[in-house]
Structure formats: C-alpha cells, structure tokens
N, C-alpha and C positions, 0 to 999 in steps of 0.2 A: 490731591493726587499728584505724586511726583514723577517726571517723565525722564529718563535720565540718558542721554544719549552721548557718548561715546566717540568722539570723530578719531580718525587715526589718518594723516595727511601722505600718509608713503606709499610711494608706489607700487601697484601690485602687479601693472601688465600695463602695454600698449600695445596701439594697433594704428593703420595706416590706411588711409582710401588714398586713392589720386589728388585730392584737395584738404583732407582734413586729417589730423590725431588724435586719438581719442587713447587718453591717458583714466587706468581705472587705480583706484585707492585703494585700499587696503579696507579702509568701513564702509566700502559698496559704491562711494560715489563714481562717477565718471564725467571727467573732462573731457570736452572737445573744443579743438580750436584748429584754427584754419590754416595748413601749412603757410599761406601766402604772407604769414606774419613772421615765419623764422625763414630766410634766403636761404641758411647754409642747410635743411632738412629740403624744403622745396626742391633743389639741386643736387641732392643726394640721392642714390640710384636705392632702388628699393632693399638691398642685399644691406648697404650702407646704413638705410636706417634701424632694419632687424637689429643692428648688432650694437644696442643699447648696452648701460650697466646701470644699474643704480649708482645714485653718488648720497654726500650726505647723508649716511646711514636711510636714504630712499628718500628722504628731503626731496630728491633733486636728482637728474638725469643726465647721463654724460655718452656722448659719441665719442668713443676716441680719434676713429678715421676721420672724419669731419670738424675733429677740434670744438664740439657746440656741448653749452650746457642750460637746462633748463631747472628752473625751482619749482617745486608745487605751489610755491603763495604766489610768485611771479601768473603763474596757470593760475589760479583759483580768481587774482584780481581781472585776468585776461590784457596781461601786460607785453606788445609785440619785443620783436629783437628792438635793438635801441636803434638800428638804422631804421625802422617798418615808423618807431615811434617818432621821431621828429619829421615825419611826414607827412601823420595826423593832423589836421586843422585844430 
C-alpha cells in the first residue's frame, strides 16, 4: 500500500492571541509559535499585525509597517528573531 501525501508549505491564514501566532498552510497544517520570540510583532498593535502580505510566492510573510519578515521553514524549524536566538543557552 502506497500512502502518498502532498505537503504544500504556504501560507494560507494567520491568526493572533495576546501571546502566540498561529500561522495555517495551505495542506491543513498549522503553526503556532509564541510571539515572545519575534519583538517587532510582540510590540506591534494588533491592527499592525492584521495587515500581513504574503511574501515569497507564500514562502514567507512580510509586515510592511513593522518592517518584519517571516519564512515558513524558519516557523516549521521553530527558529526565534535572531536577537530572541542568541539568547538561548
């Protein structure tokens, strides 16, 4: 029996609580990861983060007000902003 599954890595939606992002795919999956790892979303007003675009043909996600970009392999590894990452032990 051959099982044959299909991933498709681009963005289809996000969404925002007071703490965390929950970034959904295109083949169903969904990401969440914890604002406290990107500063420039954390400190952006919630109006600011609604107003996403896809970037990289949905690769990857771009604020323009905010100047911040994210990748879905960056999200998929659970990789913070580079400032959150040399802070890790």
């Amino acid at each position: 029996m051959t099982i044959s599954a299909k991933s498709d890595e681009r963005v289809r939606d996000l969404r925002f609580t007071d703490t965390h992002m929950s970034v959904d795919l295109q083949d169903g999956r969904t990401i969440t990861v914890p604002l406290a790892w990107y500063p420039r979303l954390l400190n952006a007003t919630p109006e600011q983060r609604r107003r996403w675009q896809p970037a990289g043909a949905g690769f990857g996600i771009h604020w323009p007000e905010i100047d911040e970009d994210l990748s879905v392999a960056g999200l998929l590894r659970g990789t913070p902003a580079p400032e959150i990452a040399r802070r890790r032990p």
